[in-house]
N, C-alpha and C positions, 0 to 999 in steps of 0.2 A: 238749568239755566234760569237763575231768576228774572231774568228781565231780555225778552229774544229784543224787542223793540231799539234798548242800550246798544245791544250785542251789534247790531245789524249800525248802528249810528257812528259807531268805531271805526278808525283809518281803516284799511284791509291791512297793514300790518300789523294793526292789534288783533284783528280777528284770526288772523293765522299764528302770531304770538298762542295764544290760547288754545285753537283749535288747527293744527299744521293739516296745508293743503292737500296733503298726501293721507290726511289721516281716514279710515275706515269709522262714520260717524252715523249711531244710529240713535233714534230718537223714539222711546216707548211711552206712551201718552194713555190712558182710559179716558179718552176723546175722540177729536177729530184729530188727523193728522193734517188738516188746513195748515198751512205756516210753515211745520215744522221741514216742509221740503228742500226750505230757504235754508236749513243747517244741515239737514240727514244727506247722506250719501245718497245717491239714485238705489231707488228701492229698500230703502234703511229707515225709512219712517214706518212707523208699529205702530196703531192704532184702531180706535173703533169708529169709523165713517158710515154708519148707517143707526137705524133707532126705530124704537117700537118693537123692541124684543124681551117677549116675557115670559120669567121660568124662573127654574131654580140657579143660583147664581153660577153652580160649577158649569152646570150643564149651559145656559149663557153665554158663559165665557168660552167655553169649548167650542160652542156654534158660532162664533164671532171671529175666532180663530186668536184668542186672547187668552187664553189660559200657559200656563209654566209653559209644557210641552211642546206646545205650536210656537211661542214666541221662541223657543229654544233652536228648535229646528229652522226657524227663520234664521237667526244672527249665524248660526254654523254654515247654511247652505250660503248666506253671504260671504263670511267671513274664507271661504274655501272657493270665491270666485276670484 
């Protein structure tokens, strides 16, 4: 979404024009998921909400819960409620 700010300024029928209310909508960030709750589904925001963590990048992102695997696992265990 280039611009949530636009997004959010839009009638609600262009926002569901775009994004339908019914839709399963998840939002993966290498940030903070701050914001993105405003679009994601309840528990569909994916990101890194915390800082000061140092290592090697796989192992990082694996402790973060941000690597392929674990983001994968998320959207399935969603996508299957």
């Amino acid at each position: 979404m280039p611009s949530m700010e636009l997004f959010l300024e839009q009638p609600q029928e262009a926002q569901d024009a775009l994004i339908p209310p019914n839709a399963k909508v998840f939002t993966i960030e290498a940030g903070s998921t701050l914001g993105w709750y405003r679009i994601a589904s309840r528990g569909c925001a994916i990101g890194i909400d915390s800082f000061g963590t140092s290592g090697q990048k796989d192992q990082v992102l694996q402790h973060l819960g941000f690597d392929f695997n674990t983001i994968l696992q998320k959207v399935q265990s969603k996508l299957r409620q």
